[in-house]
VOMI-28327 format. One line per 3 residues: number of its first residue (from 0); their letters; for each residue x, y, z of N, C-alpha, C. Coordinates in Angstrom, 1 decimal, decimal comma, always signed. Layout:
<rs>
NUM> a> X Y Z X Y Z X Y Z; ...
</rs>
This chain:
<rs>
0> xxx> -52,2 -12,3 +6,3 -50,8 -12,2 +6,1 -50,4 -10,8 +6,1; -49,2 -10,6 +6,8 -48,9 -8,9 +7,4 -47,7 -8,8 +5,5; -48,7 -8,0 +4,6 -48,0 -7,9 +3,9 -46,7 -6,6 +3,6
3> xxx> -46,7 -6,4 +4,7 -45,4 -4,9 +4,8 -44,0 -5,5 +4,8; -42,9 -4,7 +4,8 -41,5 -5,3 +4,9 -41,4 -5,1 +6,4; -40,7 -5,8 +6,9 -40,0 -6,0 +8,4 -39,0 -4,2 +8,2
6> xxx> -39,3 -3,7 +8,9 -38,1 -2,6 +9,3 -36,7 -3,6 +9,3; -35,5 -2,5 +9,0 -34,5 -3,4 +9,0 -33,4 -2,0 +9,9; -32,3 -3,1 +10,1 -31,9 -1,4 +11,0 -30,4 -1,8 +11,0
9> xxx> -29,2 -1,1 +10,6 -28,3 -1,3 +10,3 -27,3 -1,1 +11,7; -27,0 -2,4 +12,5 -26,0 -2,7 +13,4 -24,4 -2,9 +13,0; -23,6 -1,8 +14,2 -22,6 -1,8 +13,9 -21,5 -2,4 +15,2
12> xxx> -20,9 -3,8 +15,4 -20,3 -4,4 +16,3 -18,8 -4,7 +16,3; -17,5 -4,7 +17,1 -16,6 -5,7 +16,6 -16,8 -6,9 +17,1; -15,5 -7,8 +16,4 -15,4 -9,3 +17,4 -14,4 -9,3 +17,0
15> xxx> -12,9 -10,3 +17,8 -12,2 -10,8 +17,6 -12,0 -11,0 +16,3; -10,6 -10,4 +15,3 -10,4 -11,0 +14,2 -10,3 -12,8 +13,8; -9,9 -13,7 +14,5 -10,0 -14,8 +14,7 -11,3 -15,5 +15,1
18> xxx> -12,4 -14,5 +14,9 -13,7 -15,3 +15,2 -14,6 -14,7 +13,5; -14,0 -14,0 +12,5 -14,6 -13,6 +11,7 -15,0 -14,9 +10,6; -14,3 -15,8 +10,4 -14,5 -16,7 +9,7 -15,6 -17,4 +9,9
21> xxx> -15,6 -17,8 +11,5 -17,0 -18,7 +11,9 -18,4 -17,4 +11,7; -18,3 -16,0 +11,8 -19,1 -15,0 +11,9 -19,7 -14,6 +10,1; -18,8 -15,2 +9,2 -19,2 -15,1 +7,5 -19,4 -16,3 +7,5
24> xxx> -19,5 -17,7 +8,3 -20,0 -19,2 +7,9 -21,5 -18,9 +8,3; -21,8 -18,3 +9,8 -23,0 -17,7 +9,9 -23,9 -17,4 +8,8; -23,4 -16,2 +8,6 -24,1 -15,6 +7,4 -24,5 -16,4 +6,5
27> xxx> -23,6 -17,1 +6,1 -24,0 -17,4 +4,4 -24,7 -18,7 +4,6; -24,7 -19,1 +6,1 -25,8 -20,4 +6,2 -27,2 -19,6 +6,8; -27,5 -18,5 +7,2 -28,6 -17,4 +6,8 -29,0 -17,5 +5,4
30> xxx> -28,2 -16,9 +4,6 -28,9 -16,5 +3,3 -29,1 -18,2 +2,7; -28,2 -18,6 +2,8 -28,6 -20,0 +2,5 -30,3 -20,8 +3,3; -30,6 -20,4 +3,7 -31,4 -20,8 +4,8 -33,0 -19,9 +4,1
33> xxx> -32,3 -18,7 +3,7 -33,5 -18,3 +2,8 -33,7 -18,8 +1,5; -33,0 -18,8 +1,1 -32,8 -19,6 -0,4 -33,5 -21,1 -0,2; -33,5 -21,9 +0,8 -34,4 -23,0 +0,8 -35,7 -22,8 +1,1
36> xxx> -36,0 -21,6 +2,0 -37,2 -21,2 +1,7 -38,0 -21,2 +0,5; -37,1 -20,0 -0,1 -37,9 -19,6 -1,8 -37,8 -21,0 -2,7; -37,1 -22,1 -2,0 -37,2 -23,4 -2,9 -37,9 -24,0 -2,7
39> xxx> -38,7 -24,0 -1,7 -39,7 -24,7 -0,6 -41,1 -24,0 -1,3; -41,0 -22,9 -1,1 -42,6 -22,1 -1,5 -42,7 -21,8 -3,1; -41,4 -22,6 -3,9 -41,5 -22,1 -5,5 -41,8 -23,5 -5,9
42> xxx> -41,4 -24,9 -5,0 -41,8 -25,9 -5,1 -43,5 -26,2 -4,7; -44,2 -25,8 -3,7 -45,6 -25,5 -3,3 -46,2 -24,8 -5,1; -45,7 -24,0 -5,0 -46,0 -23,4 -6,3 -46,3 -23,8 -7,9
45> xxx> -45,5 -24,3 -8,2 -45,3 -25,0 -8,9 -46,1 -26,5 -9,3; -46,4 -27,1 -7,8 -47,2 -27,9 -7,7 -48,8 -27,5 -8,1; -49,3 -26,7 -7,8 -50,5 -25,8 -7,7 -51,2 -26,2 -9,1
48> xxx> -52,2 -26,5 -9,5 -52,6 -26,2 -10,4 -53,4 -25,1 -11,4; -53,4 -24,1 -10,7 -53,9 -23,0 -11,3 -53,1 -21,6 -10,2; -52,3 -20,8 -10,8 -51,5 -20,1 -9,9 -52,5 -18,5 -10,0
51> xxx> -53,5 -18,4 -10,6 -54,1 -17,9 -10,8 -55,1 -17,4 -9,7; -54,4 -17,4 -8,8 -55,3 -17,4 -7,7 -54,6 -16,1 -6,0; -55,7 -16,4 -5,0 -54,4 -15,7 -3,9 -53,8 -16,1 -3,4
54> xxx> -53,8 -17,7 -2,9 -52,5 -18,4 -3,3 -51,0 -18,4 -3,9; -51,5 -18,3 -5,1 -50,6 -17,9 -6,3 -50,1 -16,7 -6,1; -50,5 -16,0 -5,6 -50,2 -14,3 -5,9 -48,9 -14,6 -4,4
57> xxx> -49,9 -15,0 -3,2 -48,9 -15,2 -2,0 -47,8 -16,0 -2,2; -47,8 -17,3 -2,7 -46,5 -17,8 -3,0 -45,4 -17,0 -3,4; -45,9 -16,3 -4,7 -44,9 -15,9 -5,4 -44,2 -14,3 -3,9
60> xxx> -45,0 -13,7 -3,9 -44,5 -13,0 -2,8 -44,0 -13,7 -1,6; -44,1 -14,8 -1,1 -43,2 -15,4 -0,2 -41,7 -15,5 -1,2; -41,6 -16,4 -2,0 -40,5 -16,4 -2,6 -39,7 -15,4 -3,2
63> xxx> -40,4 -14,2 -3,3 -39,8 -12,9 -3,7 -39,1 -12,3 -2,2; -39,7 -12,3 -1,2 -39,1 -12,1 -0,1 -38,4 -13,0 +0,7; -38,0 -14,1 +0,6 -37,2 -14,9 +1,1 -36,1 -14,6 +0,2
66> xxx> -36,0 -14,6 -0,6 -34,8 -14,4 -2,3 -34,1 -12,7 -1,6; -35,4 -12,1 -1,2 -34,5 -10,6 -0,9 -33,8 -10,5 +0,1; -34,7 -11,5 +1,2 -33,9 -11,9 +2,6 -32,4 -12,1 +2,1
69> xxx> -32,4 -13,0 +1,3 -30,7 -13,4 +1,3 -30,1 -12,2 +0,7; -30,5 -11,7 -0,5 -29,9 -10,9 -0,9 -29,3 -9,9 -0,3; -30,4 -9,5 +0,9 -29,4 -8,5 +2,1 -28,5 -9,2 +3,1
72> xxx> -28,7 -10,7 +3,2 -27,5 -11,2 +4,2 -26,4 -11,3 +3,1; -26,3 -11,6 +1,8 -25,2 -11,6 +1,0 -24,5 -10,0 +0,5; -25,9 -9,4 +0,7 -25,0 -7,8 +0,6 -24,1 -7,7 +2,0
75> xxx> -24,9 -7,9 +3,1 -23,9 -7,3 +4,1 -22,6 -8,0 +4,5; -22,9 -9,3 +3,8 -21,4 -10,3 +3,4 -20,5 -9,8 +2,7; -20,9 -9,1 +1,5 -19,8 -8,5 +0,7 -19,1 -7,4 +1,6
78> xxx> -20,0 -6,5 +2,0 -19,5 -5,4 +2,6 -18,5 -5,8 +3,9; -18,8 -6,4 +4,3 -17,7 -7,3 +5,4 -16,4 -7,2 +4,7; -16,3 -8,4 +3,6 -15,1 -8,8 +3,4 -14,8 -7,5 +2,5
81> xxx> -15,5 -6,9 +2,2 -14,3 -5,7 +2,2 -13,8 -5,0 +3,0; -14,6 -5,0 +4,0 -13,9 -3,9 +5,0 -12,7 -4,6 +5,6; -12,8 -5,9 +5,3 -11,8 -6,9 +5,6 -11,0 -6,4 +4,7
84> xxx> -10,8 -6,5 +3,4 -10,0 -7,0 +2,5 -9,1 -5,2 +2,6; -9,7 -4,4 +2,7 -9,4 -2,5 +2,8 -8,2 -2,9 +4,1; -8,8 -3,2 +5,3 -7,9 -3,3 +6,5 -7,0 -4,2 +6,2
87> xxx> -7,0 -5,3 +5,7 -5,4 -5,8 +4,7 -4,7 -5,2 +4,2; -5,3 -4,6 +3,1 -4,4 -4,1 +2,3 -3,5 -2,5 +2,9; -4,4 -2,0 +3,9 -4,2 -0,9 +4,8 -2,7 -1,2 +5,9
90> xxx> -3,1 -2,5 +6,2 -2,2 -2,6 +7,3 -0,5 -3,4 +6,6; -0,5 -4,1 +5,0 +0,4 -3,8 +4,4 +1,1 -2,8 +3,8; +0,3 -1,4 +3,4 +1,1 -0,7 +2,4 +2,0 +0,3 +3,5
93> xxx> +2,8 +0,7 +3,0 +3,9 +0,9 +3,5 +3,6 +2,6 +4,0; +3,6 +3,4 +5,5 +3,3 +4,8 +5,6 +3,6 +5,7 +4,6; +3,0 +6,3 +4,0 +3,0 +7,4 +3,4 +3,7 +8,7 +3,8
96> xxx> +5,3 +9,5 +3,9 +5,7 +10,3 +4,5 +5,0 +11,5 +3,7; +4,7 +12,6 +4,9 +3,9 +13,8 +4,1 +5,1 +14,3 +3,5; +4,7 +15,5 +2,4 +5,4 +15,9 +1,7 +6,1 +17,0 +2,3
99> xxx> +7,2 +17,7 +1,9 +8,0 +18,5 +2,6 +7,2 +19,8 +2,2; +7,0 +20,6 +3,5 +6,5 +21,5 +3,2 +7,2 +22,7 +3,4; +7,2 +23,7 +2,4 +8,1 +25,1 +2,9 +7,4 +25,8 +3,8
102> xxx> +7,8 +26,8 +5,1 +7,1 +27,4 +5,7 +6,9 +29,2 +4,9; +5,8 +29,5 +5,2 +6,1 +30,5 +4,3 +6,9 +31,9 +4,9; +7,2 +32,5 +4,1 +7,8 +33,7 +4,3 +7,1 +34,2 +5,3
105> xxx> +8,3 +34,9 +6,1 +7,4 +35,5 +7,4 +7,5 +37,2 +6,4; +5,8 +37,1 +6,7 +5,2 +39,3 +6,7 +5,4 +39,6 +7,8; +6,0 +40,7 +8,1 +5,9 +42,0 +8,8 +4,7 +42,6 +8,3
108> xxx> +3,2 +42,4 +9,6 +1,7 +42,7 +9,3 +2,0 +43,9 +10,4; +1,5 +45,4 +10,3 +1,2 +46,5 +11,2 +0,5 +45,8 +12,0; +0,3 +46,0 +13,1 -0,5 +45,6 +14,1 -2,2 +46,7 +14,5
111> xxx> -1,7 +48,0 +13,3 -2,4 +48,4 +13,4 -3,8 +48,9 +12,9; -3,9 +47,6 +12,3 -4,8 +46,7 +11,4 -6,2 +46,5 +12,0; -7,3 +47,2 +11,4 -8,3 +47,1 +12,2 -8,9 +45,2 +12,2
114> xxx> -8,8 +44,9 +11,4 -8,5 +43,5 +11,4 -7,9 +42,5 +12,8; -6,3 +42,9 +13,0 -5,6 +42,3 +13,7 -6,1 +42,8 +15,0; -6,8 +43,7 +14,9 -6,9 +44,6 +16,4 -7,9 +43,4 +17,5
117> xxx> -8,6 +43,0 +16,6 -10,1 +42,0 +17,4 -9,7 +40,5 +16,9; -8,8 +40,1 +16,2 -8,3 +39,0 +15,6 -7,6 +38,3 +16,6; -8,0 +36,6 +17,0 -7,5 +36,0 +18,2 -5,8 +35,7 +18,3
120> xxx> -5,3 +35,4 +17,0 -4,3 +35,3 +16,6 -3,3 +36,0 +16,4; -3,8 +37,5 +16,8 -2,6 +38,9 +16,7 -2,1 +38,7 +17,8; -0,5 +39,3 +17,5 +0,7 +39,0 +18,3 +0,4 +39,7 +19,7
123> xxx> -0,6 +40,5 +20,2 -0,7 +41,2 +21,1 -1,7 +40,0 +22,4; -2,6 +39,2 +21,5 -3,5 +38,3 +22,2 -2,5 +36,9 +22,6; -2,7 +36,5 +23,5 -2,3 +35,1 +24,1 -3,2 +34,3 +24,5
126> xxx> -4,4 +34,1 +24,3 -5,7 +33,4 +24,3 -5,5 +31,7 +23,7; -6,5 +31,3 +23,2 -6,1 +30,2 +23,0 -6,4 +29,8 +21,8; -5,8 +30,7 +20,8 -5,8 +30,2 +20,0 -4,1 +29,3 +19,8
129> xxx> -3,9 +28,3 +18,6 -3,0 +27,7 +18,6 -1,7 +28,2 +17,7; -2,2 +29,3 +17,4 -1,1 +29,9 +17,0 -0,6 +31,0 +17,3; -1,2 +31,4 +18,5 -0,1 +32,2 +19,5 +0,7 +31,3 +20,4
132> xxx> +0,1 +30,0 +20,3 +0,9 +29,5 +21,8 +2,3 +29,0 +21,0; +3,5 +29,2 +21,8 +4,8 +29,1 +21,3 +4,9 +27,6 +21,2; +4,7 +26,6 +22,0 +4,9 +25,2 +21,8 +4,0 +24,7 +20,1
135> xxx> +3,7 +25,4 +19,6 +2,9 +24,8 +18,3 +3,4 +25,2 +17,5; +4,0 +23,8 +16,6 +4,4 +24,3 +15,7 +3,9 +24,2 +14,0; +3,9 +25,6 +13,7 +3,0 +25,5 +12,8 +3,0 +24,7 +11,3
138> xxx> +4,3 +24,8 +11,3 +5,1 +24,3 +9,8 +4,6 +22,5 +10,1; +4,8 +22,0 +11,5 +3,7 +20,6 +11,7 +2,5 +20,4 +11,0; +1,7 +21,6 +12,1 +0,4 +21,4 +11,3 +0,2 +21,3 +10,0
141> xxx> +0,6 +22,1 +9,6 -0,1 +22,6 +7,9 +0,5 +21,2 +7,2; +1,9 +20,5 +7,4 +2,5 +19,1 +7,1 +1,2 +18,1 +7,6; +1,0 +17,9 +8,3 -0,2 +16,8 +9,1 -1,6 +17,6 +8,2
144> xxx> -1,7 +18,0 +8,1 -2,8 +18,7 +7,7 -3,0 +18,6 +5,4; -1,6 +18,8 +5,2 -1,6 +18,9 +3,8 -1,5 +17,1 +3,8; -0,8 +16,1 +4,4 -0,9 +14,9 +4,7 -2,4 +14,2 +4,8
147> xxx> -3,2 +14,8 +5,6 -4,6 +14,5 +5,7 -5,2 +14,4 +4,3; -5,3 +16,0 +3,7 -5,8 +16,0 +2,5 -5,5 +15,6 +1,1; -4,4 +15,2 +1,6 -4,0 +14,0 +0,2 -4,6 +12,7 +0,0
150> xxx> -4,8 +12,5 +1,4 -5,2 +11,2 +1,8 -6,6 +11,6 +1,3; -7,0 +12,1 +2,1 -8,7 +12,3 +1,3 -8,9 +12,0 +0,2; -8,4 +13,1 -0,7 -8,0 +13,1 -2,3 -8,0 +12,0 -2,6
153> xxx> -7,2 +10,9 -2,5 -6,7 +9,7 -2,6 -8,0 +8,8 -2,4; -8,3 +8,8 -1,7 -9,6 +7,9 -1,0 -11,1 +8,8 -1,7; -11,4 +10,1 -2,3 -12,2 +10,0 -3,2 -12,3 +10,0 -4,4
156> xxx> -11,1 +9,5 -5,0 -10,1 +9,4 -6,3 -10,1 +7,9 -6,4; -10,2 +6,9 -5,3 -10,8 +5,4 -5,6 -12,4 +5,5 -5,7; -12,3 +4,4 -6,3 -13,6 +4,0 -6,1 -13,8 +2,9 -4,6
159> xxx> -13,1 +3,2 -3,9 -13,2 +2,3 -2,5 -13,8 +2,8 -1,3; -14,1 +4,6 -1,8 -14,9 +5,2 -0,9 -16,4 +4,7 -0,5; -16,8 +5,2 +0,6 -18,1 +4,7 +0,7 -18,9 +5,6 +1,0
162> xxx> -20,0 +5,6 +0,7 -21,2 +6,4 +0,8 -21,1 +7,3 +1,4; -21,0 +7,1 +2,8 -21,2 +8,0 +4,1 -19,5 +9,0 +3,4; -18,7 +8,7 +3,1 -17,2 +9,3 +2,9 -17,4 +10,1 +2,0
165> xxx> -17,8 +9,6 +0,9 -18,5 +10,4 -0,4 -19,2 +11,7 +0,4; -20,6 +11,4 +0,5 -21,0 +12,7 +1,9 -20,2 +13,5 +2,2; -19,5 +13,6 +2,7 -18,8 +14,1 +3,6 -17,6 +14,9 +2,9
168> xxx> -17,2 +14,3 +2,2 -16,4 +14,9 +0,8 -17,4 +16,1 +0,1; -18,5 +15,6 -0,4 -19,4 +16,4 -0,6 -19,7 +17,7 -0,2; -19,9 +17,5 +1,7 -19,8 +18,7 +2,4 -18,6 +19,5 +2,3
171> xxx> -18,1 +19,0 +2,3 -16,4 +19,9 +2,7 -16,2 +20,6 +1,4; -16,7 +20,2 +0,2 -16,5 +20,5 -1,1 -17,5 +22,2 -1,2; -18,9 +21,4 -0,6 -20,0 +22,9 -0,8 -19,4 +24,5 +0,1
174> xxx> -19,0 +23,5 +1,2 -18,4 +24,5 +2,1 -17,5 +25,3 +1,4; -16,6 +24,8 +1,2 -15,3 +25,3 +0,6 -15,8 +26,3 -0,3; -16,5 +26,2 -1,2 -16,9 +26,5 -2,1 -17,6 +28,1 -1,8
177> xxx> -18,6 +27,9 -0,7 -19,2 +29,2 -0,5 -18,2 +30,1 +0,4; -17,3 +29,1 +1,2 -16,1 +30,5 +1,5 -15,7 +30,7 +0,2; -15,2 +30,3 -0,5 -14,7 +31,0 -1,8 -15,2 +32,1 -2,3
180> xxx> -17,0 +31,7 -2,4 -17,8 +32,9 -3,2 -17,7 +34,0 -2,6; -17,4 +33,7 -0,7 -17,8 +35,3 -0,1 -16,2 +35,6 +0,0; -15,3 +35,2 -0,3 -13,8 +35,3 -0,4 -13,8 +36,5 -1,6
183> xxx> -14,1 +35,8 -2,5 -13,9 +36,2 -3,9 -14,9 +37,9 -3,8; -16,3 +37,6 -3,4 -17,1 +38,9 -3,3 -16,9 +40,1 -2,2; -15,8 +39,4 -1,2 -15,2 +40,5 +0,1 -13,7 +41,0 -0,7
186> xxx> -12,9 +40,4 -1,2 -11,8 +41,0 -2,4 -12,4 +41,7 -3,5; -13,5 +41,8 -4,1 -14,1 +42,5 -5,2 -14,5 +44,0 -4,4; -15,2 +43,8 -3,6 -15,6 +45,1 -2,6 -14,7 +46,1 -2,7
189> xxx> -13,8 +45,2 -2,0 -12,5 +46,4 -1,5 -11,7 +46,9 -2,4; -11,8 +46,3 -3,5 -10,6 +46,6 -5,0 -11,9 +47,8 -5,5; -13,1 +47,6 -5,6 -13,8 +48,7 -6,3 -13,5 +50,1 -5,4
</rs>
């Protein structure tokens, strides 16, 4: 008997919303289906008169892994119907308008700024960056943009986030963080 676990591999599909119901009856007649197993091999078991044996040792390890079988068809059940239940509640709550944002005060920057001089965005370059080009507007962005990160906020301020989001929050967080340090240590430089 091949005593290792089966690799398992995490598939990601749609279907038709109107086929999801017959697609969680599936399922749960899966995990159900293992659960008669582990009732099948704990009944063998049981019967046995001395479990003390390798037999005994194999039963119980069949029944231990049929029991887990279900437990991962009923984990990936739950996680369904939430992603169900999230896209409900998603597709009721009402848009969120971003918040008004002031644009800021326009500086008068010298142009003769060794800085601005190689900088993509000085009024002298027309490249491609998106804030020389005149159709962009920027008081948008930073709105769409401050809009985004609320939403973040929001979503890692529930507990509704998910692993992979968490991550990712995570990164954005470390990042941030070491621009800060060499922010903070390139403004120290130049004040000494």
């Amino acid at each position: 008997m091949n005593n290792q676990e089966p690799t398992r591999v995490n598939i990601q599909f749609s279907i038709e919303l109107d086929e999801l119901p017959s697609e969680i009856d599936r399922l749960i007649e899966k995990s159900s289906q293992h659960i008669a197993n582990a009732k099948e091999f704990y009944t063998q078991l049981s019967s046995n008169q001395s479990n003390l044996t390798t037999e005994g040792w194999e039963g119980i390890d069949n029944i231990r892994r049929s029991l887990s079988k279900s437990d991962q068809v009923l984990d990936d059940l739950q996680r369904i119907i939430s992603g169900y239940l999230r896209m409900q509640s998603e597709s009721f709550s009402p848009p969120q308008e971003a918040p008004a944002v002031q644009p800021p005060a326009q500086v008068d920057t010298p142009t003769t700024s060794p800085f601005l001089a190689n900088h993509p965005d000085a009024t002298r370059n027309t490249g491609a960056s998106p804030f020389s080009n005149p159709d962009v507007n920027v008081q948008d962005m930073q709105a769409q943009m401050m809009q985004v990160m609320s939403h973040m906020q929001q979503k890692m301020d529930s507990d509704t986030a998910t692993e992979e989001e968490q991550e990712a929050a995570d990164i954005l967080k470390n990042r941030l963080s070491r621009v800060m340090e060499t922010t903070d240590e390139n403004s120290s430089e130049t004040s000494s």
